[in-house]
N, C-alpha and C positions, 0 to 999 in steps of 0.2 A: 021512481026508480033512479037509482044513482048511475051514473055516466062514470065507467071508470076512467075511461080516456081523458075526461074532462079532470078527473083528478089529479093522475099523474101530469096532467100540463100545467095545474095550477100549483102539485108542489114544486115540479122542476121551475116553475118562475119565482115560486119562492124561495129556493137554494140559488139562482142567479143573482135574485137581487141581494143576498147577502154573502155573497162571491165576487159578480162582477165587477172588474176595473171603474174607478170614475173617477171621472173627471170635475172638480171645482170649476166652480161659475163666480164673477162678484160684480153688480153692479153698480156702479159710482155716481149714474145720471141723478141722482136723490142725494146724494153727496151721506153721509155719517153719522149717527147719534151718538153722541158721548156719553148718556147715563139716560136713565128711566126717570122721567119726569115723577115728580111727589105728589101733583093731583090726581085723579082716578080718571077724569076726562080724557088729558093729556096722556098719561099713562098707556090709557088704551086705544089713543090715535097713533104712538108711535111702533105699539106689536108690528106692524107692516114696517116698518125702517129697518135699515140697516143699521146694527150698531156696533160697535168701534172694537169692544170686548169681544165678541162673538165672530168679526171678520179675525184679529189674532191670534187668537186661539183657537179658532178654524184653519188659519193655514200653518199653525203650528203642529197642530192637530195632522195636519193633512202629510205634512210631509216626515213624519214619523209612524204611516199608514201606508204599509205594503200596499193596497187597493188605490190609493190616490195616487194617481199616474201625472196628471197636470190640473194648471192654475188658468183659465182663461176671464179676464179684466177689461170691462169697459170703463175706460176711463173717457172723465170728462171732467167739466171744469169747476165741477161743485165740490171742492175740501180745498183748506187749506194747505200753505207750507210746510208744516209741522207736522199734519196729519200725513201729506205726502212723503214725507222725512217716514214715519212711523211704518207707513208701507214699504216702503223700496226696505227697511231692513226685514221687514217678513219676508217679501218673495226672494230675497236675495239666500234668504234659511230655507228657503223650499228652494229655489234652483240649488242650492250647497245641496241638496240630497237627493241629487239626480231627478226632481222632477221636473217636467216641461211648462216652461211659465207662457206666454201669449199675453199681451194689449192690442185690442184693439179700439178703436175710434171710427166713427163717423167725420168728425172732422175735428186737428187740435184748435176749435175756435177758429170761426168763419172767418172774424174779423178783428182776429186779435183774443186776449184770456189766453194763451193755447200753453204757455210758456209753463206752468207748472205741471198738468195735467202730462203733456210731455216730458216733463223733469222726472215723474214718474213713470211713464213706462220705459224710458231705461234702463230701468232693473228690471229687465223682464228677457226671457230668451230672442223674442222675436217681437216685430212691433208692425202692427198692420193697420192701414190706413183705408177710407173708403176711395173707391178710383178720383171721385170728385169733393173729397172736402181738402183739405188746408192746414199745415203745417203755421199754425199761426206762433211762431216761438219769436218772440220782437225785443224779448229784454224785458228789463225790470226799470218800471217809472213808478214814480208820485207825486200825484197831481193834490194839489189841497187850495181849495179856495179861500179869497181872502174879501172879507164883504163890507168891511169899515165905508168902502165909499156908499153903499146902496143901504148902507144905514145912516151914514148922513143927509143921505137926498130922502129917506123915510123921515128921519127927526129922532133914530133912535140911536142916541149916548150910551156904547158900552162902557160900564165901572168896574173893574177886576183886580183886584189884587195877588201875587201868584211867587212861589219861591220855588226857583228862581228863572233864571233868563230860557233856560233849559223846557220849562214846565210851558208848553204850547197851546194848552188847552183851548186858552183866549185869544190866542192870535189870528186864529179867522175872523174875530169878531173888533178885534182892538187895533189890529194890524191893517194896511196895505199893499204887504209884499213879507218878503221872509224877513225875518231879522238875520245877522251873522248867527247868531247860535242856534235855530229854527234851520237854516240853510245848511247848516255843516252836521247837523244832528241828522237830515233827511237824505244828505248825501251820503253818509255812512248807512244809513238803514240800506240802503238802494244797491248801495256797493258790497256790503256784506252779503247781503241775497242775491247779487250777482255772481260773485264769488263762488257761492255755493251750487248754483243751476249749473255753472259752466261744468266745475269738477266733476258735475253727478253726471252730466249727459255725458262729456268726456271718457271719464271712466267706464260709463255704461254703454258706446256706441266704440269706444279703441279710438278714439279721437284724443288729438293732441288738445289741450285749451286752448292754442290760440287760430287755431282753427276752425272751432267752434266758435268762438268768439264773431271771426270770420263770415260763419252759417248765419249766425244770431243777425248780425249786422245785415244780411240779404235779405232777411225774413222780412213778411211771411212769404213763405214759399210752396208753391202747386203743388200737389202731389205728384206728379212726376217728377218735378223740381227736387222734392225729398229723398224723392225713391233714388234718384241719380245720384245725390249728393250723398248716398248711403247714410239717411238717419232713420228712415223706414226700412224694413225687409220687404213688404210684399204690400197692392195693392189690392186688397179685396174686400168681398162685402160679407154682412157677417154670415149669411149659409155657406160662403166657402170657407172661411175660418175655422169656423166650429168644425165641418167637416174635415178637414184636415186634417185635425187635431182627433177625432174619434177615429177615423180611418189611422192614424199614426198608434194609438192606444189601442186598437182593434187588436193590429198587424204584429205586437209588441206582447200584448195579455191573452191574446187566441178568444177574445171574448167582445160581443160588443159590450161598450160601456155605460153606464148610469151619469145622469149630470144632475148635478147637486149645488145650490147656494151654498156657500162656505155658511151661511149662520145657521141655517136649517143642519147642512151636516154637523157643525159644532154641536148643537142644541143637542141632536139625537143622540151623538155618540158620548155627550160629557154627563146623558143623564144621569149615569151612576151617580158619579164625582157631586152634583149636586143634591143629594137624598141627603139630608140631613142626619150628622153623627153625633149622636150626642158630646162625645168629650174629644172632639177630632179639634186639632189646632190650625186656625186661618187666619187670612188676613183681610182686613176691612178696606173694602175702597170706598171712597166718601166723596163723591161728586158734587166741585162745585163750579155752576155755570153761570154766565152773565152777568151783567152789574150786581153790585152790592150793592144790599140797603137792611134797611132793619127792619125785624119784622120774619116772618116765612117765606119760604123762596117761592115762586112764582111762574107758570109759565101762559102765556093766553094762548088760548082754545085757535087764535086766527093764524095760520099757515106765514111763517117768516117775520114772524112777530118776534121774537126770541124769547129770553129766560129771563132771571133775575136769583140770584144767589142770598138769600135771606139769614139774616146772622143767626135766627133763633131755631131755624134747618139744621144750619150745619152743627152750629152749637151740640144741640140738642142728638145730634147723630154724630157727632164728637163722647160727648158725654156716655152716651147706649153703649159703643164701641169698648171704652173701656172699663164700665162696670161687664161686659162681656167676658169670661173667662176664657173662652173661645180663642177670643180676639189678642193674636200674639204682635201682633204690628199691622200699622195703619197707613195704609196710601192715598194720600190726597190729590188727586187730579183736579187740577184748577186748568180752567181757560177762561178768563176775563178779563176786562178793560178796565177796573175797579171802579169805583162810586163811593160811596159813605164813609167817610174816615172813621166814626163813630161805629160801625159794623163791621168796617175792615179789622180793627182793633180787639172786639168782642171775638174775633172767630179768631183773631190771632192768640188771645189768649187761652183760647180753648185747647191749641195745637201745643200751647208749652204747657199748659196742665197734662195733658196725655203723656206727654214726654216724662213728664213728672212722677206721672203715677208707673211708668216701667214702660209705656205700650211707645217702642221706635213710631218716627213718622216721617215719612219719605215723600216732597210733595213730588209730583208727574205733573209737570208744565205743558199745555195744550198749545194751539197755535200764537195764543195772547196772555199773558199772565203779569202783567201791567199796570203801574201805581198800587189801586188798591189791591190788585192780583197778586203782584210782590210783595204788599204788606201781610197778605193772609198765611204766604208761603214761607217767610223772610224763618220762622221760629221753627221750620223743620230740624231735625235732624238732617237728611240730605236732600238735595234739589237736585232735580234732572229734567234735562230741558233737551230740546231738538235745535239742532244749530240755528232753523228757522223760526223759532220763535222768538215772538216779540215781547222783551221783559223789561225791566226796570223803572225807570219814570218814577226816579223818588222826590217827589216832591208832590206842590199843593196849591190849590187856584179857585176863588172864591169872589163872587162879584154877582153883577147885577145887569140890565139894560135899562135904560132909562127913557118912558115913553111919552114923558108928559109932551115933547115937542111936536111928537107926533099926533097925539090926542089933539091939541091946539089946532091943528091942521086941519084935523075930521070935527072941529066943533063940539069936539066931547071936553064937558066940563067935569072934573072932580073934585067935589068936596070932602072935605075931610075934619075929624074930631082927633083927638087923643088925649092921652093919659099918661106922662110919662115921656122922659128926652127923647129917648128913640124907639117910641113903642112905633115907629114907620121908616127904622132905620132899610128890612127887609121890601120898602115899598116901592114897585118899579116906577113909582110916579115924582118920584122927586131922588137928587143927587143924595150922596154920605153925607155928611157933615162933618166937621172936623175930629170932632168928640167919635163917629161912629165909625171912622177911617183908623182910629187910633183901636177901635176896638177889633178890625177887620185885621190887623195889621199881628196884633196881640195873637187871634186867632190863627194866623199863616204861620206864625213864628213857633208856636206850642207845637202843632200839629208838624210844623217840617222838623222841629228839633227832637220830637220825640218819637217820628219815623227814621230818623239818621240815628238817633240811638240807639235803637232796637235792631237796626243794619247791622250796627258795629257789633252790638252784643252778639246776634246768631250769629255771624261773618266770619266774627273773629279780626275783629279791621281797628284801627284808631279813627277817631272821628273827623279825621283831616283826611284819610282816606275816601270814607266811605263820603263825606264832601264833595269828594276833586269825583265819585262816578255817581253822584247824585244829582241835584239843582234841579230834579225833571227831566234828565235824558234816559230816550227809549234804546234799549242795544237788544239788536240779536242776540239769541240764545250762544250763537260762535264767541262773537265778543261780549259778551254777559260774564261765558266760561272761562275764556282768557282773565277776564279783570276779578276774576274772585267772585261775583255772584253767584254764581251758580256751581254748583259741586261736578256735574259729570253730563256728557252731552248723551243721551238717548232719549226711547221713548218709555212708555207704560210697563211694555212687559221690565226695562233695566228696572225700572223701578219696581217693579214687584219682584224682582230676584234681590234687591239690594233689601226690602224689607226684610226679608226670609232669613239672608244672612245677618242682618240686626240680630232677630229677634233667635237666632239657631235653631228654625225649624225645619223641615223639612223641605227639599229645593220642590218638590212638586205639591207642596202645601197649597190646597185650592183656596181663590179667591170670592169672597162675598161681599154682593154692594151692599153699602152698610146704612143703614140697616134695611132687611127687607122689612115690607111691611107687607101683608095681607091683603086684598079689597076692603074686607073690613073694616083694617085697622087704621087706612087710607080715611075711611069714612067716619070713622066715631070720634069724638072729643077726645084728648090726652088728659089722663089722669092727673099728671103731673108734668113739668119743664124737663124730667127726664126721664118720662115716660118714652117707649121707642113713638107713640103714635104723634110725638113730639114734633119729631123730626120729617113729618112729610111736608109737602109744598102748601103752598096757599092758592086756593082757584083764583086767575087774574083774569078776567074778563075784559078789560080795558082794549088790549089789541090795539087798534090805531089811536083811540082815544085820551093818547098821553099825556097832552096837556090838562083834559079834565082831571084825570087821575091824580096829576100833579096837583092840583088845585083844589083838592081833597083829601090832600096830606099822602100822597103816595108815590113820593121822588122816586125815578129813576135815574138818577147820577146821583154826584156829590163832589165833594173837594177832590178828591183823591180819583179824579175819573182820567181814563184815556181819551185823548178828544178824537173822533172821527170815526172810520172805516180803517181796523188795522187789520182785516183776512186778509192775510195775500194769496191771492189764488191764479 
C-alpha cells in the first residue's frame, strides 16, 4: 500500500534539493591535481582528488549561479605559489558577485609553511582561525645545501660541466657555499616572492605594506596575537564557521542550504557542456607534468612519488590534437623542473608544428616551468605565467661523481675491459680525460647555443639579449614578464580565454583534456605513433626505487634539469 504522505515528503525534498541555496565547500588539506594521470592505475587513484580544473570552473561556475550564496575554504599548506596565485583570482570573481567567500584553518603552520596558505586566504571575505593554532607567516627563505665537504670526507669527486655561471644545478655538489651569481640569483627569487606576499596580504587585509612587513617580522604570531593585530577576523572552530555561514545563507534565501564540493558541483552541473558534439569547436588542454624524459610519461602507483612528462605523450597528444577537426586551439599547461634536453626538444617541436598546421597554442605555466619547462613552452604562441612561478634557467649542466676513492676505502676493487677511447668516458669509476672533456664541453655548448636560439626566435629577442636573461637564471614569473619571457602574468582560465580569442571562437567554447582516452583505450596497444592510444602514460612502478630504475636505462633528470625543491609553499 503506498503512503501518500511518504510521497509528497519525498517530492517536496526533491524540489528542495534543486531549489535550495548552497553553499560551496573546498578542501586544500590534499593539496591539487593538475591533469588525470595516462595510466589506468593512477588514473583511478586520483577520481578522489581534487583537481585544479574542476575547483575553476566550479567556482566560476558558482558565482554565476543565483543558488550559490558562499565559498567556504580550508586552506592549508599543500599547493604552491602559483597555484595559490590561480585561487585568490577565483574567489576574488566570486566575492566581485556578491558572494560570501570564508578560509578557514586549523592552524597557518604550527611551526612555520603558514606564509602562503595565508597569502591565500586574503582573498577571501573573512579569515577564521582555530582558538589554538598559529599564524605561522615568517617570510620567505631558501635554504639549499651545499655537500662538497661530506663528499670529500666520502672520496667522492664531483665532474660537471655547466653553461653558464647562472646554471646551479651542480653546486650543491661542486660547491662549498654560494657562488656570487648562485647568491644574487637566490636573492632575487626570495625578494620577488616577497614582494608579492606582502602586496597580496596587504591588499587583501587594508594594510599598508610596510606594516605588514612589520607583522611578517613579529611572526609567527598566537592567535590572539593575529586576531589583535587584525589579520584574522574571528577565532573559531570549524562547527561554528560553517554554522555561521548556513545560519547567514538561511536568514538571506528563507531556505536552509545544501553544501556542495566545488568539484562534485562542477561535475554535475557542467554535465551537459561535456556530452560530446559532434561538430562543436574546443579547445585541447595537454597536460604536461614532472621531469622530462623520453619515452611515455609516467606516474608511480606510490603516494608522493610524482610524475614524469614523457616526449612521445605529449608528442603523440600534440599530434591527436591537431589532426582533430574539433580542436580550434591548444593549451599547454606545463609545471616542471625540466630533464632531458633531448625530449625537451622533441615536444618543442611538436608545439611549432601545431602552430604550423593553423591550431594557436598558448602555454599556462604551473608553479615551476623551468630549464626544460621553458624549453617545451619557449615555441608557444603566448605564455602566461602567475607572477609566482618559477621560470627560466636557460641553460645546461652535464657531469658525473667520481667514486673510485671511495670504492678504495670500502675495499672494492674494479676491474675493467673496453673497446674503444671512451667507451668508460660515462663511468663513475674513473675521471674525463682530456679527449672526453672536450667532448662534454662540445655537448654544453650545442645544447646552450641552440636553446638560446630558439629563445630568440619565439621571443622575438637578439641573441645578446636573450644571453644577458639566460646563462641558467631562474626568475619569477613577475620578473620573467618584465624581461620579455613571458607574454602576460595569469592563470589557466587567462589562458584559455586568450586561446579562444586566437582561434575566434566562441568565448564560452568548452574545454577538453586532450585527448580523452577511454579505460579501454588506456589499456590496449596503439595502432600507430599517432594513434590517440599513443598518447597515454606508461605504468612506472619504480616509486622509491630510482636509482634502479636509473640503472636500467630510465633517467629521471637530464642536462636541462631544475636542481632541487622549487614548490614554494
Amino acid at each position: 500500500m503506498v503512503d501518500a504522505g511518504r510521497v509528497v515528503e519525498l517530492f517536496n525534498e526533491a524540489r528542495e534539493q534543486r531549489t535550495a541555496p548552497i553553499i560551496l565547500e573546498l578542501d586544500l588539506s590534499d593539496g591539487v591535481v593538475e591533469g588525470v594521470p595516462g595510466d589506468p592505475l593512477a588514473a583511478f587513484l586520483s577520481r578522489r582528488k581534487t583537481h585544479l580544473r574542476d575547483v575553476l570552473d566550479g567556482i566560476r561556475r558558482g558565482a554565476g549561479d543565483p543558488r550559490v550564496r558562499a565559498l567556504i575554504v580550508r586552506v592549508s599548506g599543500n599547493i604552491g605559489l602559483a597555484v595559490a596565485q590561480e585561487l585568490r583570482g577565483a574567489v576574488a570573481a566570486f566575492r566581485d558577485a556578491g558572494k560570501i567567500t570564508v578560509a578557514w584553518t586549523e592552524s597557518f603552520g604550527e611551526t612555520g609553511r603558514g606564509t602562503v596558505p595565508y597569502y591565500l586566504a586574503t582573498a577571501f571575505d573573512r579569515v577564521c582561525l582555530q582558538p589554538t593554532g598559529y599564524l605561522g607567516v615568517t617570510g620567505v627563505a631558501l635554504e639549499e645545501p651545499f655537500f662538497r665537504g661530506a663528499l670529500d670526507k666520502l672520496g667522492i669527486a664531483p665532474r660537471f660541466g655547466k653553461r653558464y655561471e647562472y646554471k646551479t644545478a651542480a653546486n650543491s655538489f661542486v660547491e662549498r657555499h654560494y657562488t656570487p651569481e648562485h647568491e644574487e640569483m637566490s636573492k632575487r627569487l626570495v625578494t620577488s616572492i616577497g614582494e608579492q606576499i606582502v602586496a597580496g596580504v596587504a591588499a587583501g587585509r587594508g594594510r599598508g605594506e610596510r606594516e605588514v612587513r612589520e607583522l611578517i617580522d613579529r611572526g609567527p604570531l598566537l592567535a590572539a596575537e593575529a586576531l589583535e593585530a587584525g589579520l584574522i577576523d574571528r577565532l573559531a572552530y570549524r562547527d561554528e564557521v560553517y554554522a555561521d555561514v548556513r545560519a547567514e545563507v538561511h536568514q538571506a534565501a528563507g531556505h536552509e542550504p545544501l553544501l556542495r564540493y566545488v568539484g562534485r558541483y562542477n561535475r554535475t552541473h557542467s554535465l551537459a557542456q561535456r556530452l560530446p558534439r559532434p561538430k562543436q569547436d574546443v579547445v585541447a588542454l595537454i597536460h604536461g607534468q614532472g621531469p622530462i624524459r623520453l619515452g611515455r610519461s609516467g606516474r608511480p602507483p606510490v603516494p608522493g612519488q610524482g610524475s614524469a612528462m614523457g616526449s612521445d605523450t605529449i608528442g603523440a597528444a600534440f599530434r591527436t590534437a591537431v589532426k582533430d577537426e574539433r580542436v580550434k586551439a591548444i593549451v599547454f599547461r606545463v609545471n616542471s623542473p625540466g630533464g632531458s634536453a633531448v625530449a625537451s626538444d622533441a615536444i618543442w617541436r611538436e608545439v611549432v608544428l601545431a602552430r604550423k598546421a593553423g591550431k594557436p597554442v598558448v602555454v599556462s605555466m604551473g608553479n615551476v616551468a623551468a630549464s626544460g619547462g621553458y624549453y617545451v613552452a619557449m615555441g608557444a604562441d603566448t605564455i602566461v605565467a602567475q607572477p609566482g612561478t618559477l621560470t627560466g634557467s636557460i641553460g645546461v649542466v652535464v657531469g658525473k661523481p667520481i667514486v673510485s676513492e671511495l670504492l678504495d676505502r670500502l675495499g672494492i676493487g674494479m676491474g675493467s675491459v673496453e673497446d674503444g677511447a671512451h667507451a668508460r668516458m660515462f663511468s663513475t669509476t674513473r675521471d674525463f680525460t682530456e679527449t672526453e672533456w672536450e667532448r662534454v664541453n662540445a655537448s654544453l655548448d650545442q645544447i646552450y647555443d641552440d636553446f638560446t636560439a630558439k629563445v630568440a626566435e619565439g621571443r622575438g629577442m637578439t641573441p645578446q639579449r636573450v644571453d644577458e636573461l639566460a646563462r641558467g637564471r631562474v626568475w619569477t614569473g613577475a620578473d620573467a614578464h618584465a624581461n620579455g619571457l613571458v607574454d602576460e602574468l595569469g592563470g589557466l582560465d587567462r589562458a584559455l580565454d586568450i586561446a579562444r580569442e586566437k582561434a575566434g571562437i566562441a568565448t564560452d567554447a568548452p574545454v577538453r583534456p586532450y585527448p580523452h582516452l577511454s579505460p579501454l583505450e588506456r589499456l590496449k596497444p596503439a595502432e600507430s605513433s599517432e594513434d590517440r592510444a599513443a598518447a597515454g602514460a606508461r605504468f612506472d612502478a619504480w616509486g622509491p626505487l630510482t636509482g634502479a630504475a636509473t640503472r636500467l636505462g630510465l633517467p629521471l633528470g637530464g642536462p636541462l634539469l631544475l636542481p632541487g625543491d622549487w614548490d614554494i609553499r
